[in-house]
Backbone atoms as SQL, in Angstrom:
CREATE TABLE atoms (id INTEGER PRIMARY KEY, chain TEXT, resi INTEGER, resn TEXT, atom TEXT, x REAL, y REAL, z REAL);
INSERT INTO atoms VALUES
  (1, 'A', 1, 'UNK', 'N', 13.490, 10.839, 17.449),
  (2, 'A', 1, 'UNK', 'CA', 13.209, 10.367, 18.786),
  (3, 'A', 1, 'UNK', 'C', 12.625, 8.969, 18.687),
  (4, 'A', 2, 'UNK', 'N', 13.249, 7.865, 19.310),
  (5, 'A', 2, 'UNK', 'CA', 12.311, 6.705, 19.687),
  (6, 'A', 2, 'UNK', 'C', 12.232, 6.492, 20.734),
  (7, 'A', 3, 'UNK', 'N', 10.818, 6.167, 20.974),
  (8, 'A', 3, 'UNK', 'CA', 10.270, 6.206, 22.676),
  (9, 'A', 3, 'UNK', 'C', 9.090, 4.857, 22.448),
  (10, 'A', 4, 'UNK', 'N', 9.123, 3.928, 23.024),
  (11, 'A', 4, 'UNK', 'CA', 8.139, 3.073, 23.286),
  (12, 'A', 4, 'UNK', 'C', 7.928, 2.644, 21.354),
  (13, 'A', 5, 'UNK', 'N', 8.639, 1.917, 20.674),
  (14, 'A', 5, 'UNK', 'CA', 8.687, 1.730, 19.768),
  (15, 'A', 5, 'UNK', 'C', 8.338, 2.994, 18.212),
  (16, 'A', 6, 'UNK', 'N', 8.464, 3.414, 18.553),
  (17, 'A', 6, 'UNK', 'CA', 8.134, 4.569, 17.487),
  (18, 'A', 6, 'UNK', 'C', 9.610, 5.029, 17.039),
  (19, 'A', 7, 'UNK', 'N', 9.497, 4.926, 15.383),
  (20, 'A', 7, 'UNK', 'CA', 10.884, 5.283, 15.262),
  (21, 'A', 7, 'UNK', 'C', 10.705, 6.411, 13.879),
  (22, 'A', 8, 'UNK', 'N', 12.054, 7.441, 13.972),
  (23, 'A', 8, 'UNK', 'CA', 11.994, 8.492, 13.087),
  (24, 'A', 8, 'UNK', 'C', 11.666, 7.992, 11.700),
  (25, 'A', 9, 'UNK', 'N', 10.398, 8.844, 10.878),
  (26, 'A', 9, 'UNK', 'CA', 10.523, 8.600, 9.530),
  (27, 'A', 9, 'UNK', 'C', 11.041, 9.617, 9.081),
  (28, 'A', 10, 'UNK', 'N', 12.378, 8.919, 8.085),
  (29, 'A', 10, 'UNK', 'CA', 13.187, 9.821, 7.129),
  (30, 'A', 10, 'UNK', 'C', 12.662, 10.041, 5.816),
  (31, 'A', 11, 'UNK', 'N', 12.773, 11.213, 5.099),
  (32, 'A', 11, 'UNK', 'CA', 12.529, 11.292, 4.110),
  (33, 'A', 11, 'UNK', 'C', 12.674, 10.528, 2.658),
  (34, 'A', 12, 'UNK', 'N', 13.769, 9.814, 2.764),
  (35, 'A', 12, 'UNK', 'CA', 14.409, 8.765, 1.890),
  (36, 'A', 12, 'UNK', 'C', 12.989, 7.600, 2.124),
  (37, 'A', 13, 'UNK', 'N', 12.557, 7.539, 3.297),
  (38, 'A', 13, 'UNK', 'CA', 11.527, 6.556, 3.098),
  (39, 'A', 13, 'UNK', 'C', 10.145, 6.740, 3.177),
  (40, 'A', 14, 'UNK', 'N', 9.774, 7.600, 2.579),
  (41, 'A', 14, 'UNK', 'CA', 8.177, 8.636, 2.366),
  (42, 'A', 14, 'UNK', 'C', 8.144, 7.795, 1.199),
  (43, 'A', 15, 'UNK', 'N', 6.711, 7.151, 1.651),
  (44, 'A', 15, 'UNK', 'CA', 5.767, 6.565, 0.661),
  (45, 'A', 15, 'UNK', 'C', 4.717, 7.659, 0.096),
  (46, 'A', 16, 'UNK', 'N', 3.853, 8.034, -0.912),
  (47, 'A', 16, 'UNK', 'CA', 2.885, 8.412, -0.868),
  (48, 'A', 16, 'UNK', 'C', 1.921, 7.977, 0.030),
  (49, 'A', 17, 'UNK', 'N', 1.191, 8.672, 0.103),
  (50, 'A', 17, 'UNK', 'CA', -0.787, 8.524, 1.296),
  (51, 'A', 17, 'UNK', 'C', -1.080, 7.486, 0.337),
  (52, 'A', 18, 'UNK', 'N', -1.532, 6.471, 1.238),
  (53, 'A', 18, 'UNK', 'CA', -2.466, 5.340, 0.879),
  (54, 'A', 18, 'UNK', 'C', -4.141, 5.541, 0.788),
  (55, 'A', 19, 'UNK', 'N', -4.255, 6.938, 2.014),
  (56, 'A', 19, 'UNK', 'CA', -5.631, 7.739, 2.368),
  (57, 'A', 19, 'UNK', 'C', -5.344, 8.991, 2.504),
  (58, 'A', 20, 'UNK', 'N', -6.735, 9.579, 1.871),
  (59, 'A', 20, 'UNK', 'CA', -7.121, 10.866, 1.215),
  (60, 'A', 20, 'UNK', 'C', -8.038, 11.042, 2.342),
  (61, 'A', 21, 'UNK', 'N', -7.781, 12.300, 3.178),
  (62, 'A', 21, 'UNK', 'CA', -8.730, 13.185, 3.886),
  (63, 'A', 21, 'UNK', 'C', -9.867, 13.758, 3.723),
  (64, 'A', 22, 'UNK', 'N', -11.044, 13.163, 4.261),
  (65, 'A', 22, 'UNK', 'CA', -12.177, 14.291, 3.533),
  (66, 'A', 22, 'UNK', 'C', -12.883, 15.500, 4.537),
  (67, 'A', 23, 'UNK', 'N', -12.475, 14.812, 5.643),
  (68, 'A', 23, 'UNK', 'CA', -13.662, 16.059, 6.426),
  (69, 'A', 23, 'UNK', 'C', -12.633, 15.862, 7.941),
  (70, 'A', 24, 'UNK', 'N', -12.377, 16.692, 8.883),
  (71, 'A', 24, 'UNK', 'CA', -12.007, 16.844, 9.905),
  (72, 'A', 24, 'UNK', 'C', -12.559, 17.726, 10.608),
  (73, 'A', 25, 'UNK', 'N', -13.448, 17.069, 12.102),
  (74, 'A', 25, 'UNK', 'CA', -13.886, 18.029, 12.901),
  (75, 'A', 25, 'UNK', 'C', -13.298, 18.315, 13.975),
  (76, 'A', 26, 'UNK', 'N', -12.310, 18.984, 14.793),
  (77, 'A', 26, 'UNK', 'CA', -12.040, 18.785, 16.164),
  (78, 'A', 26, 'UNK', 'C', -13.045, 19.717, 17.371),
  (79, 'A', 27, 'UNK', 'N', -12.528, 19.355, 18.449),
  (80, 'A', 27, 'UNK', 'CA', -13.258, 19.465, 19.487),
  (81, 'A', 27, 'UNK', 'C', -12.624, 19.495, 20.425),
  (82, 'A', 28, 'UNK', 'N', -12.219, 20.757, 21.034),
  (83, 'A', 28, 'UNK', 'CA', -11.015, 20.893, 21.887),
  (84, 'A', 28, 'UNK', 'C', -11.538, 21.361, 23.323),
  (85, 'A', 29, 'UNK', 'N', -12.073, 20.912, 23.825),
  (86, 'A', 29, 'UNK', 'CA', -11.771, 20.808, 25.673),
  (87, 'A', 29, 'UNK', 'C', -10.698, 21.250, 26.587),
  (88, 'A', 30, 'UNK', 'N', -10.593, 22.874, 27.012),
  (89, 'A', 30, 'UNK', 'CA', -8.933, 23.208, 27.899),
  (90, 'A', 30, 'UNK', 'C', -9.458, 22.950, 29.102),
  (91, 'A', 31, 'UNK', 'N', -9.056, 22.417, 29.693),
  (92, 'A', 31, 'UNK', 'CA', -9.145, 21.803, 31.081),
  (93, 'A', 31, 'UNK', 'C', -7.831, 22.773, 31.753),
  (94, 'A', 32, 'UNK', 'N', -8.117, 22.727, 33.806),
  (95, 'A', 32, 'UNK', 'CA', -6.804, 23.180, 34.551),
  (96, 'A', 32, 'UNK', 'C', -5.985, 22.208, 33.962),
  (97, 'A', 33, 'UNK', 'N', -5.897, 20.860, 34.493),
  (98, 'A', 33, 'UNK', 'CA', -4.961, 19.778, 34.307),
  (99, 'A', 33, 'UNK', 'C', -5.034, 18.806, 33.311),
  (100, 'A', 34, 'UNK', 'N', -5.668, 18.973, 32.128),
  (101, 'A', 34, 'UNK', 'CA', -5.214, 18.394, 30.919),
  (102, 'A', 34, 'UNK', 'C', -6.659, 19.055, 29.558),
  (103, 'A', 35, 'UNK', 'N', -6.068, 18.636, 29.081),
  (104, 'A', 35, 'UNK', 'CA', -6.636, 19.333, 27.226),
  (105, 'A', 35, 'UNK', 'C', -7.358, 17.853, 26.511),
  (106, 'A', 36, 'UNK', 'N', -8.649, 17.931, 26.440),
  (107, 'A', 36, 'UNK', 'CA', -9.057, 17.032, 25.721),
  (108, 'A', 36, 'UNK', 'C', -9.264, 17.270, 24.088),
  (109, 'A', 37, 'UNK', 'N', -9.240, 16.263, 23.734),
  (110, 'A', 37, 'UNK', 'CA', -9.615, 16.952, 21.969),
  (111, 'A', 37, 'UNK', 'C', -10.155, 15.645, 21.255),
  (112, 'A', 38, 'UNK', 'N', -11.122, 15.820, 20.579),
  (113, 'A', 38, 'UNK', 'CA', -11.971, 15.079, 20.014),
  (114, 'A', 38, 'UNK', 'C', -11.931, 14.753, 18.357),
  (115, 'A', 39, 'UNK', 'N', -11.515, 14.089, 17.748),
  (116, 'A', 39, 'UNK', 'CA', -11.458, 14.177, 16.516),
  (117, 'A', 39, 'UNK', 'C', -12.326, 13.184, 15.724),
  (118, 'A', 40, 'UNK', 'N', -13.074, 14.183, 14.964),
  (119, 'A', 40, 'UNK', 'CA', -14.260, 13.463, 14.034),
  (120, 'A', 40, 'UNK', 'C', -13.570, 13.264, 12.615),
  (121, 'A', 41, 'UNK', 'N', -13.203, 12.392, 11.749),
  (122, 'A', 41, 'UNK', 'CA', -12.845, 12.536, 10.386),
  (123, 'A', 41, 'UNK', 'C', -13.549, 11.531, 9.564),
  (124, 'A', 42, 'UNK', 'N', -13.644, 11.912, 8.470),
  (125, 'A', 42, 'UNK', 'CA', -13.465, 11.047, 7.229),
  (126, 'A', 42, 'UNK', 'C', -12.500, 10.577, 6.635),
  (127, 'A', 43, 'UNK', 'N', -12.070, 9.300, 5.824),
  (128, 'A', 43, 'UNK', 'CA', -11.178, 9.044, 5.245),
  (129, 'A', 43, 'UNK', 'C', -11.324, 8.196, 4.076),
  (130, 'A', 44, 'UNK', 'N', -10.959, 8.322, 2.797),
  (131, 'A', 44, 'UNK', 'CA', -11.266, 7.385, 1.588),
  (132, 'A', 44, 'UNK', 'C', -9.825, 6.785, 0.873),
  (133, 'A', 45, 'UNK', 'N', -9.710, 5.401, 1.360),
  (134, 'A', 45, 'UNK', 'CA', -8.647, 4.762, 0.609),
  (135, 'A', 45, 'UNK', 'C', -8.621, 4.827, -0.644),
  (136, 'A', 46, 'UNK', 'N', -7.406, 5.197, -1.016),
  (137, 'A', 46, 'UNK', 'CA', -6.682, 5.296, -2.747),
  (138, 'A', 46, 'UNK', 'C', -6.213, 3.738, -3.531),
  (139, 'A', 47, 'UNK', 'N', -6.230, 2.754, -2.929),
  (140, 'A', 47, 'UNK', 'CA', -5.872, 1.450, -3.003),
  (141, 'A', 47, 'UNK', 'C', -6.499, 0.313, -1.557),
  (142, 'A', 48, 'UNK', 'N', -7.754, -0.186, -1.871),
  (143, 'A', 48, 'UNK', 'CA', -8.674, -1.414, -0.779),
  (144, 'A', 48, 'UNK', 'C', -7.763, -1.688, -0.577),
  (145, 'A', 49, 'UNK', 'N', -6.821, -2.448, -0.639),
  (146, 'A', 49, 'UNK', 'CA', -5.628, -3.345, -0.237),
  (147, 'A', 49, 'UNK', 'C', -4.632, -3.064, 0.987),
  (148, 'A', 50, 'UNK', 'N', -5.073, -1.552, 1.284),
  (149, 'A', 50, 'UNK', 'CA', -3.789, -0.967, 2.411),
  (150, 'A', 50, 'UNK', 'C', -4.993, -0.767, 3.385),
  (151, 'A', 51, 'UNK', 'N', -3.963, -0.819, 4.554),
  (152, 'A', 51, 'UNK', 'CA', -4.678, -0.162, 5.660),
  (153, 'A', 51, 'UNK', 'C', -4.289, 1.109, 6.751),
  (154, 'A', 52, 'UNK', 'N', -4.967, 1.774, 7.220),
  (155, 'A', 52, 'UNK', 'CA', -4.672, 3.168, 7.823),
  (156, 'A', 52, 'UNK', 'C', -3.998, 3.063, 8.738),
  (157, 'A', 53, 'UNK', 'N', -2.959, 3.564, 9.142),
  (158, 'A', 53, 'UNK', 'CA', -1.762, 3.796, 9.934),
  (159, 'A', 53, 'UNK', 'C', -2.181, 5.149, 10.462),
  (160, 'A', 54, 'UNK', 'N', -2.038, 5.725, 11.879),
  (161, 'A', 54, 'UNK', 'CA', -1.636, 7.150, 12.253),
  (162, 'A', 54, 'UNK', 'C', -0.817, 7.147, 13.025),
  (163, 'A', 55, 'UNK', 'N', -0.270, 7.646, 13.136),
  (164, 'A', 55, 'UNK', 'CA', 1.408, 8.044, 13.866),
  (165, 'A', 55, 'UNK', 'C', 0.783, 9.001, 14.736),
  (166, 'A', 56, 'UNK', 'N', 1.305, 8.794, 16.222),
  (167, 'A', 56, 'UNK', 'CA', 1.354, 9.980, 17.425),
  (168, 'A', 56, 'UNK', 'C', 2.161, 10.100, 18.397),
  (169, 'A', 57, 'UNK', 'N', 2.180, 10.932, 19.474),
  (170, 'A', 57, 'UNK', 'CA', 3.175, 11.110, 19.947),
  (171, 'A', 57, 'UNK', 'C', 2.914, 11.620, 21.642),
  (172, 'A', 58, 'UNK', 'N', 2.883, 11.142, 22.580),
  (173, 'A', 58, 'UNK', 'CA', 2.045, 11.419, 23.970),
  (174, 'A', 58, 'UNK', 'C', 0.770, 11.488, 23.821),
  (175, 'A', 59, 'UNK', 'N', 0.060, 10.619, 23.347),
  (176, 'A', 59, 'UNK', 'CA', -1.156, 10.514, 23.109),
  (177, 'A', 59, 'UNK', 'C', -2.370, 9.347, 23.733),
  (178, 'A', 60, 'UNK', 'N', -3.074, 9.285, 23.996),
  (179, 'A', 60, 'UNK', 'CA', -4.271, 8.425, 24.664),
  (180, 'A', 60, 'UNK', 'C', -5.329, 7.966, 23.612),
  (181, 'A', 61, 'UNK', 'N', -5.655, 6.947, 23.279),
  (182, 'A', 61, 'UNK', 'CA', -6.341, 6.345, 22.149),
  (183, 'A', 61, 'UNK', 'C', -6.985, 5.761, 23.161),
  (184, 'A', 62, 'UNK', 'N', -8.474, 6.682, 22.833),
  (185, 'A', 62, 'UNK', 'CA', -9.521, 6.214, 23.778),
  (186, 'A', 62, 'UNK', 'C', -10.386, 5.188, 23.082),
  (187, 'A', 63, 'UNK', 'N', -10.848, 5.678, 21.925),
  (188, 'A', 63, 'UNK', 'CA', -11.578, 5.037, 21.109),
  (189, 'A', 63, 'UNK', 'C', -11.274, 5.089, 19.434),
  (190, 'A', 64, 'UNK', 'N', -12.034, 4.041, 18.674),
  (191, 'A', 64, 'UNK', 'CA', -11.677, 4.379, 16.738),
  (192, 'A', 64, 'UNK', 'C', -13.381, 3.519, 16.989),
  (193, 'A', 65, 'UNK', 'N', -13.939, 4.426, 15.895),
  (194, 'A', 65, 'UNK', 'CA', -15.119, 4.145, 15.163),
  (195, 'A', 65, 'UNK', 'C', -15.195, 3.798, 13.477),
  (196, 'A', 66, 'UNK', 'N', -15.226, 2.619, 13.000),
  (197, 'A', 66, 'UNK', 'CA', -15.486, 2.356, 11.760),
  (198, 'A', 66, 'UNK', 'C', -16.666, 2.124, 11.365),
  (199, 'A', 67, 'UNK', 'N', -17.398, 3.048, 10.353),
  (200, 'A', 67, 'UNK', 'CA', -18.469, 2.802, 9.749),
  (201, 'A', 67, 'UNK', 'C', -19.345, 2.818, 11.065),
  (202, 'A', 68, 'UNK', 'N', -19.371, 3.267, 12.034),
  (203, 'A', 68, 'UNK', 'CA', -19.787, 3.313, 13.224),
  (204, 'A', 68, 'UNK', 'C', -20.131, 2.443, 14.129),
  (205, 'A', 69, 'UNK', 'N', -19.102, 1.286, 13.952),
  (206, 'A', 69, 'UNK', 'CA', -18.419, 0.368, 14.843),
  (207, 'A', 69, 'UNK', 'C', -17.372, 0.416, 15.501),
  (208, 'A', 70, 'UNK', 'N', -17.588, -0.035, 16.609),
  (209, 'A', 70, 'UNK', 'CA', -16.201, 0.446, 17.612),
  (210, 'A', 70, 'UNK', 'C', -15.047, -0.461, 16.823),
  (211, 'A', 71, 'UNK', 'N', -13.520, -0.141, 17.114),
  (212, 'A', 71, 'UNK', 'CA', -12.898, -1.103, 16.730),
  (213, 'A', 71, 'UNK', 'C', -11.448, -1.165, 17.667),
  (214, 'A', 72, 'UNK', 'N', -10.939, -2.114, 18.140),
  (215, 'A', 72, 'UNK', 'CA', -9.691, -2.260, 19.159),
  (216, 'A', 72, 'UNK', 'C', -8.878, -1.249, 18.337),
  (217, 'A', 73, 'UNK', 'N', -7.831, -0.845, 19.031),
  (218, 'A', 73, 'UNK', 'CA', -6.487, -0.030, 18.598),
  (219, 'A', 73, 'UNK', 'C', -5.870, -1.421, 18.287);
């Protein structure tokens, strides 16, 4: 599916993780008319040199906290 620039990743082009997962908290809110969800994580780069990518899909990017600084999308 491509929708609003997002395009299929094929398997032929799977890189390894640049970042290693350490802790994930969610926080899920069911609402009548919509579902909030909160996600707390950790993350530790495998190589300084790259930077974190996440891929989504009907999603709202309210906020990103680094080192507990806000930071633009």
């Amino acid at each position: 599916m491509e929708e609003q620039g997002l395009q299929t990743i094929y398997l032929k082009d799977y890189k390894a993780p640049t970042h290693e997962v350490k802790t994930v908290h969610l926080e899920v809110t069911l609402g009548e008319e919509s579902t909030t969800v909160v996600n707390t994580s950790s993350w530790a780069s495998k190589n300084s040199q790259t930077s974190l990518m996440l891929h989504g899909d009907s999603l709202e990017l309210v906020s990103v906290h680094v080192n507990g600084k806000e930071h633009s999308s």
